[in-house]
GULO-621855 format. One record per residue (C-alpha): residue in three letters; x, y, z. Coordinates in pm, whole numbers, always signed. Example, Ala and Ser with C-alpha at 12.3 -4.5 7.8 and 13.67 -1.06 7.14 Angstrom:
[ALA [+1230 -450 +780]];
[SER [+1367 -106 +714]];
This chain:
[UNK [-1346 -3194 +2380]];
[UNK [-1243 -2962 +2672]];
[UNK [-901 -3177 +2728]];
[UNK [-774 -3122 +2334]];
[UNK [-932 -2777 +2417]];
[UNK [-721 -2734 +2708]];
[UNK [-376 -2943 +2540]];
[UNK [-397 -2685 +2261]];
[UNK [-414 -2381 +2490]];
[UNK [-107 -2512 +2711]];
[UNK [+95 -2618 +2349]];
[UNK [+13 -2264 +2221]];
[UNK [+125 -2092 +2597]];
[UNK [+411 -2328 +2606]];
[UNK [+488 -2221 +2236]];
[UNK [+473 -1837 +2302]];
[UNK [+723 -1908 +2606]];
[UNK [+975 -2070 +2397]];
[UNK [+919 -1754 +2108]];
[UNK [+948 -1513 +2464]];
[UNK [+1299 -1654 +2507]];
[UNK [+1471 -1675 +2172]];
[UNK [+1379 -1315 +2110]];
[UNK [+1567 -1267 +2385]];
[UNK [+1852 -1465 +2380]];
[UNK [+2085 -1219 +2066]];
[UNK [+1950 -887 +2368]];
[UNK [+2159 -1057 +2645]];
[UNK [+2496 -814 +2660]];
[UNK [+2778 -954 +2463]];
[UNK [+2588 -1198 +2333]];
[UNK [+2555 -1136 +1955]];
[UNK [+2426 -1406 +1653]];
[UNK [+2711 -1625 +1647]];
[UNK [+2748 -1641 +2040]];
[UNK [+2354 -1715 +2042]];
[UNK [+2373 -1994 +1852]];
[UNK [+2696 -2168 +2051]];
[UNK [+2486 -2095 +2315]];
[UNK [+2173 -2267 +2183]];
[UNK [+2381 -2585 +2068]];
[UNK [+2569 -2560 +2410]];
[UNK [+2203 -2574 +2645]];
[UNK [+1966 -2732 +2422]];
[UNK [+1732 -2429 +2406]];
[UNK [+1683 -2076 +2413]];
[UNK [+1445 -2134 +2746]];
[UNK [+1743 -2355 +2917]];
[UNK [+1995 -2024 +2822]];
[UNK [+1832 -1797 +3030]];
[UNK [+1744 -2094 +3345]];
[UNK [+2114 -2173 +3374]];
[UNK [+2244 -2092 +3720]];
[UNK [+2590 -1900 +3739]];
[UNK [+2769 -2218 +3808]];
[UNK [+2625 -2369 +3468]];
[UNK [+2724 -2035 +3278]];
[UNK [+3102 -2091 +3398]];
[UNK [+3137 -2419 +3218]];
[UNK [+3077 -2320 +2837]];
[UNK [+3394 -2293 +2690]];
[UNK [+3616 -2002 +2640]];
[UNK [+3389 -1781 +2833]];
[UNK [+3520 -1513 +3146]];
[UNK [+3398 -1514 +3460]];
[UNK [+3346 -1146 +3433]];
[UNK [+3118 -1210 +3098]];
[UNK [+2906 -1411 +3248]];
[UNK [+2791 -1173 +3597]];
[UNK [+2719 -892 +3304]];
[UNK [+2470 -1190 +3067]];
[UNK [+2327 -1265 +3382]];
[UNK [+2253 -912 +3471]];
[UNK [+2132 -825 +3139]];
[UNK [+1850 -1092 +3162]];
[UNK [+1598 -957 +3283]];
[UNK [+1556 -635 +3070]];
[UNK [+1630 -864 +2728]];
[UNK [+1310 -1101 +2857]];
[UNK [+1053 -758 +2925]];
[UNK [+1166 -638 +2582]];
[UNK [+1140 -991 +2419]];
[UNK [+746 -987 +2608]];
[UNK [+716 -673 +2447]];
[UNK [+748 -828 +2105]];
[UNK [+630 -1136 +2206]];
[UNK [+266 -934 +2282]];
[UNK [+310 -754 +1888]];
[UNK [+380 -1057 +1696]];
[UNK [+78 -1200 +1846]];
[UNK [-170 -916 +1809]];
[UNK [-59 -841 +1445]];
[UNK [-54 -1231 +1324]];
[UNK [+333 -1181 +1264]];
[UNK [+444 -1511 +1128]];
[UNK [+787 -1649 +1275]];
[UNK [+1030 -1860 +1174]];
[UNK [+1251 -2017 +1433]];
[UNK [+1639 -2165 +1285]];
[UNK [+1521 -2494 +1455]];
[UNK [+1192 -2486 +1265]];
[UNK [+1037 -2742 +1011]];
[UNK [+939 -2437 +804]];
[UNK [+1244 -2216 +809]];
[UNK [+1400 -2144 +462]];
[UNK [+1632 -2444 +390]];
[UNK [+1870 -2284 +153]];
[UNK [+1928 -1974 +405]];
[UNK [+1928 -2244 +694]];
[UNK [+2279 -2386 +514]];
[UNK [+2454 -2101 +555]];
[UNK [+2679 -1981 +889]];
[UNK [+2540 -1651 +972]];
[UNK [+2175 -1764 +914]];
[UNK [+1973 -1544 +1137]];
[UNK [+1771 -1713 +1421]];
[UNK [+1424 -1581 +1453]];
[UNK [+1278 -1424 +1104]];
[UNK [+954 -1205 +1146]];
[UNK [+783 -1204 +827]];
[UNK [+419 -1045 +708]];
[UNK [+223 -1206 +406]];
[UNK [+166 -1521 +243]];
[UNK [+481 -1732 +279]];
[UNK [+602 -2056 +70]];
[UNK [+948 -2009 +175]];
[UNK [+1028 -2348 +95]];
[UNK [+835 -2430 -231]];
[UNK [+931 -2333 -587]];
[UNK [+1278 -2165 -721]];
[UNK [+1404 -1822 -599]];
[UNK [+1595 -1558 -737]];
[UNK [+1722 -1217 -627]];
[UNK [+1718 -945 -854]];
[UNK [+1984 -685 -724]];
[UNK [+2117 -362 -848]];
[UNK [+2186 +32 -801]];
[UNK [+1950 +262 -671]];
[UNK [+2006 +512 -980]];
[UNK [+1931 +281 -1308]];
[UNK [+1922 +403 -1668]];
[UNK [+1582 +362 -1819]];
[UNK [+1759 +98 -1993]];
[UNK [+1848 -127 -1719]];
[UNK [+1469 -60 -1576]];
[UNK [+1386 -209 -1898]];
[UNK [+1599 -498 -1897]];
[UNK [+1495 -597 -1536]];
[UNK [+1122 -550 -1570]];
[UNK [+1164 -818 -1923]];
[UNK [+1389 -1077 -1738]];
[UNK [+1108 -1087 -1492]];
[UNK [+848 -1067 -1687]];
[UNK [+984 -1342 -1929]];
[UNK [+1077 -1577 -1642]];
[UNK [+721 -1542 -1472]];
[UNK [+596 -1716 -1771]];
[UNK [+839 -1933 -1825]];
[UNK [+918 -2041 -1448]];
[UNK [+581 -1974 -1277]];
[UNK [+695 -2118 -920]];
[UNK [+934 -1865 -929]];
[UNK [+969 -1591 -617]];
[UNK [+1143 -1252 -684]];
[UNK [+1381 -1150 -405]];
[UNK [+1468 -796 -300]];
[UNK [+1562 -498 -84]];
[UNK [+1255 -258 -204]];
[UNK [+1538 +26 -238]];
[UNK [+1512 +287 -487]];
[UNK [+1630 +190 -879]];
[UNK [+1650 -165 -920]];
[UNK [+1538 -315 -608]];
[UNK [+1157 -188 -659]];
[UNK [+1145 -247 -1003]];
[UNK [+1196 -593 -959]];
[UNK [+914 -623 -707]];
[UNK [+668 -441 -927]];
[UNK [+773 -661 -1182]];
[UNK [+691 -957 -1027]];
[UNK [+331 -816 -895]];
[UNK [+264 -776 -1249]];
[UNK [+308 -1110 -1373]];
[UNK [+124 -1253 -1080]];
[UNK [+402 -1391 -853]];
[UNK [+545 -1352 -561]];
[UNK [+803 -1143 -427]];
[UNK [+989 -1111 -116]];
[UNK [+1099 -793 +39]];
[UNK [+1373 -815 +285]];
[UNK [+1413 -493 +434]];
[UNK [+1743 -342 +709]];
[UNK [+1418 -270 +941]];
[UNK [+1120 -441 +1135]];
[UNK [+741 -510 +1023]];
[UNK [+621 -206 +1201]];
[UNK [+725 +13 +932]];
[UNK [+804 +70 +566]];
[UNK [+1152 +189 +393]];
[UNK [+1111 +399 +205]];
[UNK [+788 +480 +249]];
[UNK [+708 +610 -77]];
[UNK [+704 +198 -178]];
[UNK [+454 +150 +42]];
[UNK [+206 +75 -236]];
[UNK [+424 -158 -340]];
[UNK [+502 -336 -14]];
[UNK [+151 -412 +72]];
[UNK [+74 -547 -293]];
[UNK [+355 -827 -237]];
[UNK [+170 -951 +54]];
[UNK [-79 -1118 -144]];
[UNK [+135 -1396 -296]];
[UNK [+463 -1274 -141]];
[UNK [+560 -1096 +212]];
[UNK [+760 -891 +416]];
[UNK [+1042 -1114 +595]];
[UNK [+1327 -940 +835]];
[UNK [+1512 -1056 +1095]];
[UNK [+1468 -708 +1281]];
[UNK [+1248 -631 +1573]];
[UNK [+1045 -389 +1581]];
[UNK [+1155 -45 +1668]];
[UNK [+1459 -80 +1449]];
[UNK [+1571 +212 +1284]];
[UNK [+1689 +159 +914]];
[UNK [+2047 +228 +1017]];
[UNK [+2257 +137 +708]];
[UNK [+2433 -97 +890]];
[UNK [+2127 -298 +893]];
[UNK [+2106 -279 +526]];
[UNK [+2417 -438 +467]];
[UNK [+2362 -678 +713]];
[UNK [+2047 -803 +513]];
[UNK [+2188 -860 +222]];
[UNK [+2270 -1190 +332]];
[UNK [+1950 -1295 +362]];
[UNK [+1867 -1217 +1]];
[UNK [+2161 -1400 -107]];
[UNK [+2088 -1650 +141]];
[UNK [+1719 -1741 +74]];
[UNK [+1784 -1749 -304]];
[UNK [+1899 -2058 -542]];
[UNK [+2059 -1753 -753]];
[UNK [+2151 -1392 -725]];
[UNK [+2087 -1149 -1093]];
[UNK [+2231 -833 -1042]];
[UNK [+2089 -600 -1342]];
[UNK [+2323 -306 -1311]];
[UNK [+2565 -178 -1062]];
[UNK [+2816 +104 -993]];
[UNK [+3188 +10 -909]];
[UNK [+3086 -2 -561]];
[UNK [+2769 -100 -406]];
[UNK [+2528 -297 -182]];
[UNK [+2423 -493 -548]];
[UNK [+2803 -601 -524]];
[UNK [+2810 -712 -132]];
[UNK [+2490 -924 -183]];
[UNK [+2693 -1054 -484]];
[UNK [+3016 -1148 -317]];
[UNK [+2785 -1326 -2]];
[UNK [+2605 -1533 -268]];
[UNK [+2919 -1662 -424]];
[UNK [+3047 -1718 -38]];
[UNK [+2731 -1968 -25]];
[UNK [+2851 -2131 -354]];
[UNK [+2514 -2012 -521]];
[UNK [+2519 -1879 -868]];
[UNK [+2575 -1530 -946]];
[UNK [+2441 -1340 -1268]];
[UNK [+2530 -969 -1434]];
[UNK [+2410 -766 -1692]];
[UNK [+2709 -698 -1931]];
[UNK [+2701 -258 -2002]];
[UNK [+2877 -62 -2230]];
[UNK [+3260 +29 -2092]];
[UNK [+3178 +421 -2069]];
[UNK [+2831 +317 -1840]];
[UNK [+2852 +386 -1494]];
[UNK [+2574 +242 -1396]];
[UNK [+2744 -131 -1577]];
[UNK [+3091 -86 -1420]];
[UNK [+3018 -320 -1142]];
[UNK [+2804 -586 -1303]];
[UNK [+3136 -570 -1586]];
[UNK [+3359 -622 -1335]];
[UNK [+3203 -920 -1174]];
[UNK [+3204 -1065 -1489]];
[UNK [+3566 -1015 -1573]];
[UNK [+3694 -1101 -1208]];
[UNK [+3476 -1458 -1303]];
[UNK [+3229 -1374 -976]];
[UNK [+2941 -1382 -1206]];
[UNK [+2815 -1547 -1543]];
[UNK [+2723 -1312 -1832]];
[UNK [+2332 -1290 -1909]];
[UNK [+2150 -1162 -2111]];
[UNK [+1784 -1227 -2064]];
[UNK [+1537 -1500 -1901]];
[UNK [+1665 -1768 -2094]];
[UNK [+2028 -1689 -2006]];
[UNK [+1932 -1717 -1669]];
[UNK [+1693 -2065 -1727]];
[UNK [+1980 -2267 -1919]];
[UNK [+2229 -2146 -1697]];
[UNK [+2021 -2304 -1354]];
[UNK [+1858 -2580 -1564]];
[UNK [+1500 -2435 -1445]];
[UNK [+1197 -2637 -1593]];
[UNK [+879 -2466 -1719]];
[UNK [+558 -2586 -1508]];
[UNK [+221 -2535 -1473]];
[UNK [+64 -2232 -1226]];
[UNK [-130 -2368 -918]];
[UNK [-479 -2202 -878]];
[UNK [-489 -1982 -583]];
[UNK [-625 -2149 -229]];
[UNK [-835 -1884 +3]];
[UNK [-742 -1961 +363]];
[UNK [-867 -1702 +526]];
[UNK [-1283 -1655 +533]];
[UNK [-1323 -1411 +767]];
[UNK [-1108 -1160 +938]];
[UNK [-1012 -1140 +1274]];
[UNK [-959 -793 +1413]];
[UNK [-828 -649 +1764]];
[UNK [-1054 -421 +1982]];
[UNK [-806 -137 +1911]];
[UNK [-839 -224 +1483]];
[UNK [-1242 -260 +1571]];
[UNK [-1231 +80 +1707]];
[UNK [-1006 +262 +1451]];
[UNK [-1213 +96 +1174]];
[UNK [-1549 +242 +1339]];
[UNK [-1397 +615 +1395]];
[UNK [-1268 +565 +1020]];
[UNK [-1606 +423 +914]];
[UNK [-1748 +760 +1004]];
[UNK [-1540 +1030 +773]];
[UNK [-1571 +860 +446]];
[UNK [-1333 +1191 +322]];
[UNK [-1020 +1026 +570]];
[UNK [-924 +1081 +908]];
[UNK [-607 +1219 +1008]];
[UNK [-367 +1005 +1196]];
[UNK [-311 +1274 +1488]];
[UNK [-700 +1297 +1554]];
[UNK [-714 +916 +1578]];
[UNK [-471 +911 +1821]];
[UNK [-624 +1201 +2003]];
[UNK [-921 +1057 +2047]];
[UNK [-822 +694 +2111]];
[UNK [-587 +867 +2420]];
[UNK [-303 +626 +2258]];
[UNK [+55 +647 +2170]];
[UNK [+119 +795 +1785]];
[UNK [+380 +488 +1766]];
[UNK [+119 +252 +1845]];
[UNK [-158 +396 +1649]];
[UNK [+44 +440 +1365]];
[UNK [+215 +72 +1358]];
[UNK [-216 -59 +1420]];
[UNK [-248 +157 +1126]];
[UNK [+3 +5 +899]];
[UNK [-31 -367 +996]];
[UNK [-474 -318 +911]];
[UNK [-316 -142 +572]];
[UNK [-115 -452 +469]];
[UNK [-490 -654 +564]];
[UNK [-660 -452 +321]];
[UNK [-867 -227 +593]];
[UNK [-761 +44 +582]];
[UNK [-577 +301 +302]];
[UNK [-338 +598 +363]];
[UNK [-399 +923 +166]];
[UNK [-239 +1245 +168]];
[UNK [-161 +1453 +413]];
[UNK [-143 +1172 +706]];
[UNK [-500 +1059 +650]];
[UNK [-665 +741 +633]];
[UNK [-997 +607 +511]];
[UNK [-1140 +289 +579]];
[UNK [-1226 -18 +335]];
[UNK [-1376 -241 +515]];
């Protein structure tokens, strides 16, 4: 019993080493996603990147001399902040998904710029069941809210493996997701930030709902501001996770209409909302319908004929977790907590616990999205549990 003991703890140490190293790999200067995974391909592994000696660096192709003394120099600062996130994932149960991993999204696996390392917070079936992302602007007429919220609604019943994909923006994006909460299924935010925070935060509510069935999935770190560059960025990922991309209404120009144009770049289907000529709010979705980028629908079964999507049967929910599993810091917030059933404020609790308001308040959020803890006006927060 001690030696499968002791095998497990060396597979789990040997595990966290290999998770230590591709965090680092894409924080090596000059060495971005696409030079990351030549790189991989190149030495085998993200571990054997970062143990090459000079002399091994000089023989990958098309690299300078002069590249290679500033990645070798950069090293050691990209492996203390990769420990640094290595240490977060594993006292927040972040799950990760590795590009060489069994359980890696396949459809967002096939496509070029597939990230490498996804951090993700909830309940994940990544693999299982149909997906579909449910795009559009951030300023909707009540009319396209309506439209969204019955397309999803009508497809939960129909297609019951289904999983909602979105940005949880403003307009559209939320909708969706609420949507989908609704009609009991999951949804999965992909937001331009990391797990340590939520944008905006007004959806909070929302974003700790999905993680019953659905989750929180980035390919951010934490610490990552959401620069709009980021946003963009992430839009692949919704197109890429998804068998299909609906986008419900959109201006001339948009993020709706990026995600749309990378989805038809992976040869998945596209879907718009036909609007009146004079709508501003349609001009986008009508253009990607004239320009042939997307097929015209007009509700759920549109959308079902169109992908050939077969009814079936809801699975009863598993429990996998009996008992929960909390840090020393969560033990301690809880107990302070505990004591002012009215709320705490988040500046006392870190006054009293002597600790940083970045790491109280990122405790604070990942025991929210566990169902400890609840925020209330005014920066306070009462206990649950």
């Amino acid at each position: 019993m001690y030696l499968i003991l002791f095998l497990y703890l060396c597979s789990a140490m040997q595990d966290t080493e290999q998770l230590k190293y591709l965090i680092a790999l894409p924080l090596l200067p000059e060495v971005g996603l696409h030079t990351s995974r030549k790189l991989l391909e190149y030495f085998g592994s993200a571990e054997a990147v970062f143990l090459a000696k000079e002399t091994d660096w000089l023989t990958v192709p098309n690299i300078r001399r002069e590249t290679v003394k500033t990645v070798l120099s950069g090293r050691a600062a990209a492996i203390k902040r990769a420990e640094q996130e290595a240490a977060f994932i594993e006292k927040h149960g972040i799950s990760t998904f590795a590009l060489t991993d069994e359980d890696y999204p396949y459809r967002l696996r096939e496509c070029p710029d597939a990230p490498l390392l996804l951090y993700g917070k909830g309940r994940f079936r990544l693999n299982e069941g149909r997906f579909l992302a449910v795009v559009g602007t951030r300023m909707p007429s009540e009319r396209g809210k309506d439209i969204c919220r019955q397309i999803v609604t009508d497809l939960a019943e129909r297609v019951p493996d289904l999983t909602i994909v979105s940005g949880l923006a403003y307009g559209i994006d939320v909708t969706a997701h609420k949507a989908a909460i609704s009609s009991d299924i999951p949804t999965l935010i992909i937001p331009g930030h990391g797990v340590d925070r939520i944008y905006p935060a007004v959806h909070r509510k929302v974003a700790v709902e999905a993680l019953t069935k659905g989750g929180i999935l980035t390919e951010y770190m934490t610490g990552t501001e959401p620069d709009r560059q980021n946003f963009v960025a992430r839009n692949r990922i919704i197109a890429g996770l998804c068998d299909a991309t609906l986008v419900v209404e959109s201006r001339k120009k948009g993020g709706s209409l990026i995600t749309a144009d990378m989805a038809n770049g992976y040869s998945r289907d596209v879907f718009a909302v036909p609007g009146r000529p004079e709508d501003e709010a349609s001009r986008g979705c009508n253009n990607l319908i004239k320009q042939q980028k997307a097929a015209l629908v007009e509700n759920a079964d549109d959308i079902i004929g169109f992908m050939q999507w077969e009814s079936r049967s809801k699975q009863p929910a598993v429990q996998t977790e009996l008992f929960e599993e909390l840090t020393a810091e969560e033990e301690a917030l809880l107990d302070m907590l505990r004591g002012e059933p009215d709320g705490m404020h988040v500046n006392l609790l870190v006054m009293q616990t002597a600790r940083p308001y970045s790491e109280i308040s990122s405790t604070l959020l990942m025991m929210e999205m566990r169902g400890l803890v609840r925020p209330l006006p005014g920066g306070l927060y009462k206990a649950l549990k």
